[in-house]
Backbone as JSON Lines, residues from 0, in Angstrom:
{"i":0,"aa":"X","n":[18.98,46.71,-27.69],"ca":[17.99,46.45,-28.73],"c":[16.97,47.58,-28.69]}
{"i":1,"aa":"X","n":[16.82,48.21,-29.58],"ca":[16.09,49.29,-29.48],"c":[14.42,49.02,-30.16]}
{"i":2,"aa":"X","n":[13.6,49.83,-30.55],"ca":[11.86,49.41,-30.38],"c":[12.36,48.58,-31.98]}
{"i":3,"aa":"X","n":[12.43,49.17,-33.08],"ca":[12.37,48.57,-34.41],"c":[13.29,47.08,-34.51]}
{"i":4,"aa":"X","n":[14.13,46.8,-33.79],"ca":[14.59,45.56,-33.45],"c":[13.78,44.77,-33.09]}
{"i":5,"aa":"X","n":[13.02,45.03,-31.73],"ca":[12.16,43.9,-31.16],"c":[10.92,43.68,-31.83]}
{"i":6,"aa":"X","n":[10.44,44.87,-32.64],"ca":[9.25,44.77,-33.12],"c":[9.82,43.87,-34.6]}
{"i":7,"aa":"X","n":[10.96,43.91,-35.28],"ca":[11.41,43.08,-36.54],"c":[11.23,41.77,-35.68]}
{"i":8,"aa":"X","n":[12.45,41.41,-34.31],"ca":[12.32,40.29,-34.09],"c":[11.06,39.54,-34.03]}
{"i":9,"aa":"X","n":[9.83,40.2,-33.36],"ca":[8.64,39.71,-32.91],"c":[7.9,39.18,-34.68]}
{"i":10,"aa":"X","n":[7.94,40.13,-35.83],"ca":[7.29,39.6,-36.68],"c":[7.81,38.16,-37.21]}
{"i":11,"aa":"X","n":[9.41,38.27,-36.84],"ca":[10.14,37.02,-37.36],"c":[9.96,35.76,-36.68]}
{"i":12,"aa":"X","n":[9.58,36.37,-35.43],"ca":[9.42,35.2,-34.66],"c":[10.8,35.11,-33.95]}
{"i":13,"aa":"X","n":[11.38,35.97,-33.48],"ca":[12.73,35.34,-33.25],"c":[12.88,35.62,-31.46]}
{"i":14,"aa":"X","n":[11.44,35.64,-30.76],"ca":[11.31,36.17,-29.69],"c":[11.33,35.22,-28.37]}
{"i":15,"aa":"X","n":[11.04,33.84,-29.15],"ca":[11.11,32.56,-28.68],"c":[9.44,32.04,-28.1]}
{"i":16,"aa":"X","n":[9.19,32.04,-27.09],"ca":[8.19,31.92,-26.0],"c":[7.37,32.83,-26.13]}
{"i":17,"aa":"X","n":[7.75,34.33,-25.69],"ca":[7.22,35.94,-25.77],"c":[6.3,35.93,-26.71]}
{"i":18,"aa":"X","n":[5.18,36.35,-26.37],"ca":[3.87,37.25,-26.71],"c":[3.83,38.28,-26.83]}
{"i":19,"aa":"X","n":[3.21,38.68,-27.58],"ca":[2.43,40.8,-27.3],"c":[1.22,40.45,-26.27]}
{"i":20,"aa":"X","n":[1.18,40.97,-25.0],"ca":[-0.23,41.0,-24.8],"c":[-0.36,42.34,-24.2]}
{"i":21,"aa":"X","n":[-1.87,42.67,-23.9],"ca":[-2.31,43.85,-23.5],"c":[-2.67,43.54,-21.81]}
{"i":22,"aa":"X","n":[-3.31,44.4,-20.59],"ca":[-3.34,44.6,-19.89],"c":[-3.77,46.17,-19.51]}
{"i":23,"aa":"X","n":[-4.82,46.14,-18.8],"ca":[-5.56,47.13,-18.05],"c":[-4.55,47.34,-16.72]}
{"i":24,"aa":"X","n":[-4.56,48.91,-16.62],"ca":[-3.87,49.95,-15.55],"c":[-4.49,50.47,-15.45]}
{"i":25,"aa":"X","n":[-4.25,51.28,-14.23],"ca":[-4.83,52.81,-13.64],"c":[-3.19,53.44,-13.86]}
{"i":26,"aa":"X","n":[-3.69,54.62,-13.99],"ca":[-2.36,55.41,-14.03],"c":[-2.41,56.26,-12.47]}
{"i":27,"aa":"X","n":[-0.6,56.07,-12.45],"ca":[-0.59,56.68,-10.87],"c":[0.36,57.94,-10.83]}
{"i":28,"aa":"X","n":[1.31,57.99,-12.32],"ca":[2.06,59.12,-12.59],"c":[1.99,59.23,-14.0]}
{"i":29,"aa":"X","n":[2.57,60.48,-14.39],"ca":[2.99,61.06,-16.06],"c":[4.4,61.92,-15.84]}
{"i":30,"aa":"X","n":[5.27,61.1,-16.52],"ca":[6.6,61.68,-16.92],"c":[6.47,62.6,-18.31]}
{"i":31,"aa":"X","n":[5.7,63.5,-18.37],"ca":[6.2,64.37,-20.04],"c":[7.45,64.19,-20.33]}
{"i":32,"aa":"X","n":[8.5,64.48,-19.49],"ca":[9.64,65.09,-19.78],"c":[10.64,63.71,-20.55]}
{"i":33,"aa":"X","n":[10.37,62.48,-19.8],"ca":[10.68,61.36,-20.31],"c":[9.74,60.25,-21.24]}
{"i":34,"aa":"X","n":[8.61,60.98,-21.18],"ca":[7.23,60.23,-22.27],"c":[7.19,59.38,-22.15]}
{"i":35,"aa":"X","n":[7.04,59.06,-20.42],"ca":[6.12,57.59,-19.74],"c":[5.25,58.22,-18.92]}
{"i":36,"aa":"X","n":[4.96,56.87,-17.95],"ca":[3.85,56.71,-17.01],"c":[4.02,55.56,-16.33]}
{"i":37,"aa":"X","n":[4.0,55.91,-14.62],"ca":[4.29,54.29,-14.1],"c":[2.44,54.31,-13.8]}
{"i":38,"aa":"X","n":[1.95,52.92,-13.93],"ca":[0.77,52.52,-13.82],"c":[0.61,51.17,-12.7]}
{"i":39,"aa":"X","n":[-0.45,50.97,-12.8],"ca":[-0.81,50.18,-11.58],"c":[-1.27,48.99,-12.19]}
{"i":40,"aa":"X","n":[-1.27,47.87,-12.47],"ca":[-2.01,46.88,-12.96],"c":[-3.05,46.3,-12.04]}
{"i":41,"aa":"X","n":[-4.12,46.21,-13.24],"ca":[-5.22,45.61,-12.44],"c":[-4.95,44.27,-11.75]}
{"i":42,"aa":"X","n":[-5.01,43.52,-12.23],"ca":[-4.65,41.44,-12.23],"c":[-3.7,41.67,-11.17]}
{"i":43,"aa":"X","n":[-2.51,42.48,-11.15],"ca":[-1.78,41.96,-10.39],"c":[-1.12,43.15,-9.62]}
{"i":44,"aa":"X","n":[-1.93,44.4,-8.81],"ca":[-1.55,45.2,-7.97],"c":[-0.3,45.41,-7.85]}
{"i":45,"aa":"X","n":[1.05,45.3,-9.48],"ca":[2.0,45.66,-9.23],"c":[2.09,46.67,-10.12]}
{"i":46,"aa":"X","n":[2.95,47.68,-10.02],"ca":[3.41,49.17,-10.96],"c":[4.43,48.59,-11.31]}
{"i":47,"aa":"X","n":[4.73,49.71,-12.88],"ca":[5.57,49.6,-14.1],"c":[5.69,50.62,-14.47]}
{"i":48,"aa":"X","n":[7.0,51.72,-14.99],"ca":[7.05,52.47,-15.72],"c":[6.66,52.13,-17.27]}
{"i":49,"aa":"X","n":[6.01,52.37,-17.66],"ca":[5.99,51.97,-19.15],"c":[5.7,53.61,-20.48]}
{"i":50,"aa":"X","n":[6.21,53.2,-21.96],"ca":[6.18,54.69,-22.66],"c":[4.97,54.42,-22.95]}
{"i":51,"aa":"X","n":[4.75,55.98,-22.94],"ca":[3.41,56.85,-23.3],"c":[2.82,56.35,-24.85]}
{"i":52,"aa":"X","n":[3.95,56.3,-25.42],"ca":[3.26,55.39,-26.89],"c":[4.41,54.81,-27.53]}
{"i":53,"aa":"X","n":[3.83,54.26,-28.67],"ca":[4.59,53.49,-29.56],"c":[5.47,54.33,-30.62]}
{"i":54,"aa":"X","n":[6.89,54.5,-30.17],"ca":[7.86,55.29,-30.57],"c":[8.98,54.05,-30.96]}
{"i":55,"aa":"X","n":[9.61,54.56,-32.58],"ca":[10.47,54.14,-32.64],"c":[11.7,54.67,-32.6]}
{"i":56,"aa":"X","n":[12.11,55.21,-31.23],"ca":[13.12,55.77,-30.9],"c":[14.11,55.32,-30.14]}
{"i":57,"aa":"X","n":[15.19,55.54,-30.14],"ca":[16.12,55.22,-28.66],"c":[15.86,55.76,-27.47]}
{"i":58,"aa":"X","n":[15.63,57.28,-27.43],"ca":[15.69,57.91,-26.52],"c":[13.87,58.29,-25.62]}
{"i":59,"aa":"X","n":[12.98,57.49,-26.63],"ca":[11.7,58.13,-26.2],"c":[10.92,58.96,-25.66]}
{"i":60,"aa":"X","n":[11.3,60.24,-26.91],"ca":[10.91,61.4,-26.57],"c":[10.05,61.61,-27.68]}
{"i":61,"aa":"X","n":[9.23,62.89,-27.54],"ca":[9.05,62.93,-28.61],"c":[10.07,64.57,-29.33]}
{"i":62,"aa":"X","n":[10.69,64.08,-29.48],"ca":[11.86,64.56,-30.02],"c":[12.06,64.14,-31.43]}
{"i":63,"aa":"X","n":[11.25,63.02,-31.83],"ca":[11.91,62.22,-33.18],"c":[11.52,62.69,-34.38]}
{"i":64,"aa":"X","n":[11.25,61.85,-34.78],"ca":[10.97,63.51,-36.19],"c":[9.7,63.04,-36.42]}
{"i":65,"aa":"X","n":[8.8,62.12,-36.45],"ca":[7.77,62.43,-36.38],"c":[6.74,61.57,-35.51]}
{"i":66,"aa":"X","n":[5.71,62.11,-33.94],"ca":[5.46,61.15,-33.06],"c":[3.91,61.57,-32.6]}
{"i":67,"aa":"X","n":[3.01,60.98,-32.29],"ca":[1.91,61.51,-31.62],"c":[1.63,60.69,-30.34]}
{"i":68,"aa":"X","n":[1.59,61.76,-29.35],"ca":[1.89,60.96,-27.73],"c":[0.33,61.5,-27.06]}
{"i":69,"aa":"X","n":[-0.09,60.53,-26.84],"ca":[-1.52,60.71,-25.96],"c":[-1.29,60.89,-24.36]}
{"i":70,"aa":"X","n":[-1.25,61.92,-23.77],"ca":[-0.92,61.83,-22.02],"c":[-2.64,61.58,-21.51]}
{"i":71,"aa":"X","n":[-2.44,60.7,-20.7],"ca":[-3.72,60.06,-19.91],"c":[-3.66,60.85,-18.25]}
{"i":72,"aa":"X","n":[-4.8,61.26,-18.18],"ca":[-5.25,61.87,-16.88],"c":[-4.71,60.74,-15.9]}
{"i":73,"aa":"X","n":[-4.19,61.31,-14.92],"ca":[-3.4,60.17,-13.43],"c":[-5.21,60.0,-12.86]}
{"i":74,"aa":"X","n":[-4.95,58.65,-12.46],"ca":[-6.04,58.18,-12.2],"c":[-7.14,57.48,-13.17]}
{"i":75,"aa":"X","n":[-7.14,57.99,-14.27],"ca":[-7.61,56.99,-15.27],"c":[-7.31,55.2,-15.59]}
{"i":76,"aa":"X","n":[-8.03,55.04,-16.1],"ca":[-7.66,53.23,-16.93],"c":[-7.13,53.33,-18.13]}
{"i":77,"aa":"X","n":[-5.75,52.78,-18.83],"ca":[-5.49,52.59,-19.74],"c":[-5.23,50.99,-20.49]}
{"i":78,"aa":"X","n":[-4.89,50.61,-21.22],"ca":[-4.38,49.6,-21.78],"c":[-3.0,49.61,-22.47]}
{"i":79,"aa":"X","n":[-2.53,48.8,-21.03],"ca":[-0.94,48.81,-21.87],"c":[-0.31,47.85,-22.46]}
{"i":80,"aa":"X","n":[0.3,47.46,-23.71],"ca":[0.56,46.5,-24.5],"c":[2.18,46.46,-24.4]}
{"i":81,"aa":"X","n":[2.63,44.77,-24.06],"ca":[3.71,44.84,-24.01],"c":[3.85,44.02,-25.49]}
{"i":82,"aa":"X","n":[5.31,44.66,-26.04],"ca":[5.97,43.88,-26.82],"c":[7.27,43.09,-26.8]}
{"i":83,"aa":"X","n":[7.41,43.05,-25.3],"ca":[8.78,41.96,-24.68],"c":[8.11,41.83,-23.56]}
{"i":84,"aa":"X","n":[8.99,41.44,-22.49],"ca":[8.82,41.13,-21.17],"c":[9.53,42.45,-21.0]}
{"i":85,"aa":"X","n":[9.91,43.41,-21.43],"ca":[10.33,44.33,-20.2],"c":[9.97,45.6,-20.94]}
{"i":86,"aa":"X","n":[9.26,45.97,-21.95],"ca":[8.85,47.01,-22.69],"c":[7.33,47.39,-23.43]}
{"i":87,"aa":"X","n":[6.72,47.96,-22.37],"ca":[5.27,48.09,-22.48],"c":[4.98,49.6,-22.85]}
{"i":88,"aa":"X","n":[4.07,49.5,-23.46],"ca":[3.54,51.16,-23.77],"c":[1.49,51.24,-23.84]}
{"i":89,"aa":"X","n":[1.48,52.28,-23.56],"ca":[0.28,52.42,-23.43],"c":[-0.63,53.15,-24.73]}
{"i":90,"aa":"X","n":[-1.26,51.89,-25.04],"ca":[-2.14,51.59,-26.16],"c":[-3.24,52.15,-26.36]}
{"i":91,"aa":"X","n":[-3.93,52.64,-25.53],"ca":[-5.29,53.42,-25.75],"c":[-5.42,54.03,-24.29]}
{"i":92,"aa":"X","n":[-6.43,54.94,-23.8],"ca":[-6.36,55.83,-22.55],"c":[-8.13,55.87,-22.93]}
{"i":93,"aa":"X","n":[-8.18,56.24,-21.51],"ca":[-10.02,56.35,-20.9],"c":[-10.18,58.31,-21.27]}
{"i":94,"aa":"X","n":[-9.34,58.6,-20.43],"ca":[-9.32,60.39,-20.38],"c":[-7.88,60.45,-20.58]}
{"i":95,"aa":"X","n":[-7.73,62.13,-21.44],"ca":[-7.06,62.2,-22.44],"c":[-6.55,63.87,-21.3]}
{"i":96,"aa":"X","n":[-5.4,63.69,-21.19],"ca":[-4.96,65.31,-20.53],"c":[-4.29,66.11,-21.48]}
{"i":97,"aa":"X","n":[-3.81,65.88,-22.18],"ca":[-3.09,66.26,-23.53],"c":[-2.1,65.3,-24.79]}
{"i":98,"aa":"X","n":[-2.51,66.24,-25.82],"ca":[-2.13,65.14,-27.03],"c":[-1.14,66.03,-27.26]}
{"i":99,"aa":"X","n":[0.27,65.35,-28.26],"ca":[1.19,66.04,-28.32],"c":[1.82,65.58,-29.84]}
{"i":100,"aa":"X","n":[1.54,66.35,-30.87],"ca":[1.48,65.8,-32.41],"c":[2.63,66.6,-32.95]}
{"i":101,"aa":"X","n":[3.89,65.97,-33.47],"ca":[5.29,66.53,-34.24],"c":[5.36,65.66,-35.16]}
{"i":102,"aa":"X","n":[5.45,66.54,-36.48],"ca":[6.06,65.78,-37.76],"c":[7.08,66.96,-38.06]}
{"i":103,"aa":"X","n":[8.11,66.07,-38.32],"ca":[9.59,66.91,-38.32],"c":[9.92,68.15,-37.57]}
{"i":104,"aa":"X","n":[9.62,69.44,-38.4],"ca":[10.08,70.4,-37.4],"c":[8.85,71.08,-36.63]}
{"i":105,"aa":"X","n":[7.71,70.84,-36.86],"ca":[6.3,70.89,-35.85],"c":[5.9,70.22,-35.31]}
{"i":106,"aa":"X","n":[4.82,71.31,-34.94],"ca":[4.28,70.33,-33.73],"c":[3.21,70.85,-33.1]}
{"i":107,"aa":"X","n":[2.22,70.53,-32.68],"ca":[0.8,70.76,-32.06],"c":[0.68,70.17,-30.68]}
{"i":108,"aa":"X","n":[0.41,71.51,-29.52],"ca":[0.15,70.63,-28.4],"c":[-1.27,71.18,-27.96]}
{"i":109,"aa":"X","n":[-1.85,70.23,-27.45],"ca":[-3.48,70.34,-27.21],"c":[-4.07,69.84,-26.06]}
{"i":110,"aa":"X","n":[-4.32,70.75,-24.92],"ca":[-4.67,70.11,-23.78],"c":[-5.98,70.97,-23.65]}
{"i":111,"aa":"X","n":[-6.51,70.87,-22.02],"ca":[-7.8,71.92,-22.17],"c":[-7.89,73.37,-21.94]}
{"i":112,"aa":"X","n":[-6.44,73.64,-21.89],"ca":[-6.19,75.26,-21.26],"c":[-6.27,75.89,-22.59]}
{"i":113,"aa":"X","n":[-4.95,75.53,-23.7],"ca":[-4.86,76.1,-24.78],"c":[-4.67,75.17,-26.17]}
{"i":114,"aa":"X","n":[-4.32,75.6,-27.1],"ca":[-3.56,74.74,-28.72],"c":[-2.37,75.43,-28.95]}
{"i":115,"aa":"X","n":[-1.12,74.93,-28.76],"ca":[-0.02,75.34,-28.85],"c":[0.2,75.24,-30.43]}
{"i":116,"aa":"X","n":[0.97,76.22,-31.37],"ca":[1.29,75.38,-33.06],"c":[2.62,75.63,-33.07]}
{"i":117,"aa":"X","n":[3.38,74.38,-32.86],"ca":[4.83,74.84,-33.25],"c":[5.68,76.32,-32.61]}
{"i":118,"aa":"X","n":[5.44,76.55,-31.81],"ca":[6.35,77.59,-30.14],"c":[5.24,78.17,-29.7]}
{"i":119,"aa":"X","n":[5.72,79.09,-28.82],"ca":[4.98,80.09,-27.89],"c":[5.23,81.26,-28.14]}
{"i":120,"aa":"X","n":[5.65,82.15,-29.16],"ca":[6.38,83.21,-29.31],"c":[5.18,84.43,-29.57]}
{"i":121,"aa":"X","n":[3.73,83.95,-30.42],"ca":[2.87,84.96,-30.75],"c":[1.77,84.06,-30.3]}
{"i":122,"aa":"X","n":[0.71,85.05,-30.76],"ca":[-0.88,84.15,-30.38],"c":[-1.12,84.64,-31.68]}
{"i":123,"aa":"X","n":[-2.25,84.12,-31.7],"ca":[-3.03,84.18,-32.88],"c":[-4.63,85.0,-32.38]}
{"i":124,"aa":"X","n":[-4.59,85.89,-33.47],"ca":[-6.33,86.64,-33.29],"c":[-7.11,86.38,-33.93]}
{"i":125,"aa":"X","n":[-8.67,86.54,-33.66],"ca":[-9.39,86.61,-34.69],"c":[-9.31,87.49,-35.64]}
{"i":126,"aa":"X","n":[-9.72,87.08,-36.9],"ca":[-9.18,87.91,-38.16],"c":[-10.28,89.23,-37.96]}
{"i":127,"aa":"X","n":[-11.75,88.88,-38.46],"ca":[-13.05,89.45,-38.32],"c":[-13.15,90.54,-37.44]}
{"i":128,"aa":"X","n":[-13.33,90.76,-36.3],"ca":[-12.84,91.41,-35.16],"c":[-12.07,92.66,-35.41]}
{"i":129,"aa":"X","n":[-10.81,91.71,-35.68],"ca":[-9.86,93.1,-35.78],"c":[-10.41,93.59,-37.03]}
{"i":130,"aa":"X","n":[-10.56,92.8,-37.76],"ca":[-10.56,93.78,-39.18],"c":[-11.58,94.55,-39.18]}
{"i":131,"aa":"X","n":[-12.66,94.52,-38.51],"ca":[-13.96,95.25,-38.03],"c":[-13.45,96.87,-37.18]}
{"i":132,"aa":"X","n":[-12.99,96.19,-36.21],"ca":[-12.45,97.69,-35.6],"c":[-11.46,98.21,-36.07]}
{"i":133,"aa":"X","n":[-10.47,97.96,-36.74],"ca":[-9.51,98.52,-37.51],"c":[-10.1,99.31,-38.73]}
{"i":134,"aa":"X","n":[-11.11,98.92,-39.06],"ca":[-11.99,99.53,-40.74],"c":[-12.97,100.21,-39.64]}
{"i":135,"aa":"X","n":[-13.21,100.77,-38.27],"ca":[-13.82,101.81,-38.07],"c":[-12.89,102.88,-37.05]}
{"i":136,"aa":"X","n":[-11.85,102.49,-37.09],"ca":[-10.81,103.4,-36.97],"c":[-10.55,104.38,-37.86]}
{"i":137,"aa":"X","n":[-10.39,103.37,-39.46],"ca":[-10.16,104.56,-39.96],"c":[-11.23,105.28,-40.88]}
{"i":138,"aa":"X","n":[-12.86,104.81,-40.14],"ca":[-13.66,105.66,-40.47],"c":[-13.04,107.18,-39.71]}
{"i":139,"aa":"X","n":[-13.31,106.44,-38.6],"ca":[-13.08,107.78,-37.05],"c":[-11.84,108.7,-37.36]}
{"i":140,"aa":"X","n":[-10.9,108.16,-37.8],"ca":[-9.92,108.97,-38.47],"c":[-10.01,109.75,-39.73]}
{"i":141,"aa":"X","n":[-10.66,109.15,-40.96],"ca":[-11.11,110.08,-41.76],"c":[-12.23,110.78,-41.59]}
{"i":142,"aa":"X","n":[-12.95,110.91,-40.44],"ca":[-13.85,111.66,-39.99],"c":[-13.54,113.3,-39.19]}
{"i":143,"aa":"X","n":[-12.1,112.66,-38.74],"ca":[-11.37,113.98,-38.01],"c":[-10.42,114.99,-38.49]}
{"i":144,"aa":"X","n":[-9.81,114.14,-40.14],"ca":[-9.38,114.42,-40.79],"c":[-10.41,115.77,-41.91]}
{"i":145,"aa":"X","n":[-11.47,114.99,-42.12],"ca":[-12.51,116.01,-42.57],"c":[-12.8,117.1,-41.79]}
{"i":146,"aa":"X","n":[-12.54,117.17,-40.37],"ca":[-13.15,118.34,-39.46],"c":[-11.84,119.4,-39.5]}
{"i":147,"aa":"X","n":[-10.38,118.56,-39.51],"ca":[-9.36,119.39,-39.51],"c":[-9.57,120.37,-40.57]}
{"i":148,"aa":"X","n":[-9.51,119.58,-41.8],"ca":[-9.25,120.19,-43.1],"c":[-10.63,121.77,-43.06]}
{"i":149,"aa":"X","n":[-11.8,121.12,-42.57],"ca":[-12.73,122.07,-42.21],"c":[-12.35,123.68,-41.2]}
{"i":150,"aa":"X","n":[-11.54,123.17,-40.31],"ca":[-11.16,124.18,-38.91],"c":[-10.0,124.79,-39.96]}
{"i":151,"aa":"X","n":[-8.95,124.49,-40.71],"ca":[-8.12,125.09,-41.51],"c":[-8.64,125.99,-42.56]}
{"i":152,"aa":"X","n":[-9.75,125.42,-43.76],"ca":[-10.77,126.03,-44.0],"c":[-11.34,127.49,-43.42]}
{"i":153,"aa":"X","n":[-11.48,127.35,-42.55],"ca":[-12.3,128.61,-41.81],"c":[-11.18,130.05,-41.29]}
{"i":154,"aa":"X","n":[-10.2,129.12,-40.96],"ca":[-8.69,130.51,-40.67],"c":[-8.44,130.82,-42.17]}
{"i":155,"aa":"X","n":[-8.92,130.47,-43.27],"ca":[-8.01,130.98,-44.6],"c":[-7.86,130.26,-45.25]}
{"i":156,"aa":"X","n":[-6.95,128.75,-44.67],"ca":[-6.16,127.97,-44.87],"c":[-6.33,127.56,-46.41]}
{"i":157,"aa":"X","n":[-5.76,126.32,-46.46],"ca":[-6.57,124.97,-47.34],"c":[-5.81,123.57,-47.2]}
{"i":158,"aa":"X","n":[-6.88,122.69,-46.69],"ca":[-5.85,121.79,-46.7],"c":[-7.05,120.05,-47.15]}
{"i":159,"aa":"X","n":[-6.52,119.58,-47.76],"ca":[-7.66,118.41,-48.55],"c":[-7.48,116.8,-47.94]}
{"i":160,"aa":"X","n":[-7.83,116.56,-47.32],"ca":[-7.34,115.3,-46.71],"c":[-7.87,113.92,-47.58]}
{"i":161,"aa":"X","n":[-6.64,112.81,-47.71],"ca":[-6.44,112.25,-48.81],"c":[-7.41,110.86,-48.05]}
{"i":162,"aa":"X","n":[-8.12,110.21,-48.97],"ca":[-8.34,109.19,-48.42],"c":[-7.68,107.94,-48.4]}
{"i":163,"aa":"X","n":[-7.98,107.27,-46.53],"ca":[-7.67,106.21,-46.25],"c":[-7.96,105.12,-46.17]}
{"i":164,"aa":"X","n":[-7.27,104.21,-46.58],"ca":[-7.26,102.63,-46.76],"c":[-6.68,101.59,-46.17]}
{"i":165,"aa":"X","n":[-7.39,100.95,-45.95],"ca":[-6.77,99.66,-44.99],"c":[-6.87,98.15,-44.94]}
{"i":166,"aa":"X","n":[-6.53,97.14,-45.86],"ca":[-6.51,96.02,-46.41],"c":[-5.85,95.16,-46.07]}
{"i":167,"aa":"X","n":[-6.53,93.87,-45.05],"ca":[-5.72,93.22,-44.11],"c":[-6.06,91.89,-44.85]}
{"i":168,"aa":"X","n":[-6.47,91.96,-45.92],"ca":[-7.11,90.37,-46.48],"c":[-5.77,89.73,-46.82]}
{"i":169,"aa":"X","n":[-4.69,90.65,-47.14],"ca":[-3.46,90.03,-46.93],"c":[-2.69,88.85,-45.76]}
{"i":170,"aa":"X","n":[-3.36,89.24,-44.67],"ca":[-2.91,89.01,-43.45],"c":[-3.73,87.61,-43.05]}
{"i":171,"aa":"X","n":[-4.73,87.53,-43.66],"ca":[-5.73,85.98,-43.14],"c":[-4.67,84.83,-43.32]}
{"i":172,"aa":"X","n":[-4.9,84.14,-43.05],"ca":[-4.63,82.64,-42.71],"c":[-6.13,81.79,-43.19]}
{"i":173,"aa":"X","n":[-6.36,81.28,-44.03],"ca":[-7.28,80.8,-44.55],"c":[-6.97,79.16,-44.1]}
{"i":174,"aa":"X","n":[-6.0,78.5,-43.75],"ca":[-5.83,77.17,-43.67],"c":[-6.02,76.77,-42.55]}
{"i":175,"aa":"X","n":[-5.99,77.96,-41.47],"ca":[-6.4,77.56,-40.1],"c":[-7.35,78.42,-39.83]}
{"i":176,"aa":"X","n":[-7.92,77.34,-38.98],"ca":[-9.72,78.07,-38.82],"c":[-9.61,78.01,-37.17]}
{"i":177,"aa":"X","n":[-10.54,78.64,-36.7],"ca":[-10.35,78.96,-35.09],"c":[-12.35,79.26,-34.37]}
{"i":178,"aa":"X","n":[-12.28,79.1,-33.73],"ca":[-13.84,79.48,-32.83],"c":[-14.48,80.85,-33.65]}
């Protein structure tokens, strides 16, 4: 019976006896890799693996196509809500170690080191910045360009140096905003 089964049975009533109830833990581990946590119950000093959240999946990952998984700092208090006798997940968290947000083929991971968006392959810069020192680059460059054309100038020469341009407003990202 997988989560959307028990949760149909439970609205139908077809659960018999069985309740939803909630319950206060301390957390004593975090499985990422399997998107649980065994916890400690208060009331009754016994541990439970139970999932990290409310997934309607088989495999409870967040793998599914679209899931947001709250990981709770080990050692914190959470509240974990069962919806059988043998399938509990954790309903709200005290401290938060990382959130982990996928709708279909993305995904956002957010802890306190970094903000992951959908892989690891580039970073992201400030736009401002670069575009600041890049537009006095090619002051500094058409500045040397003027001295060449000058030093050619003076042997005889002739040579006219063309001006340069550099337009990165192409390149912003206007939908994501950053520090």
């Amino acid at each position: 019976m997988n989560l959307y089964d028990i949760i149909t049975a439970a609205i139908t009533n077809k659960l018999g006896e069985f309740r939803i109830y909630t319950e206060i833990a301390k957390v004593v581990s975090v499985d990422e890799d399997n998107m649980s946590a065994e916890v400690e119950f208060i009331n009754s000093d016994s541990n439970k693996t139970v999932r990290l959240g409310a997934t309607i999946s088989e495999n409870n990952t967040a793998g599914g196509i679209s899931s947001v998984v709250i990981l709770p700092v080990v050692g914190s208090f959470v509240l974990v809500t069962f919806i059988n006798a043998t399938t509990g997940f954790i309903s709200s968290v005290t401290d938060v170690s990382k959130v982990l947000l996928k709708v279909e083929d993305r995904f956002i991971q957010l802890d306190s080191d970094f903000i992951q968006l959908s892989g690891d392959a580039d970073n992201a810069v400030r736009f401002s910045p670069l575009d600041s020192n890049l537009q006095n680059l090619v002051t500094a460059i058409q500045t040397e360009l003027g001295k060449i054309a000058t030093g050619i100038a003076g042997a005889g020469g002739s040579y006219t140096p063309g001006t340069l341009n550099l337009d990165l407003s192409g390149a912003k990202i206007e939908e994501i905003k950053t520090l």
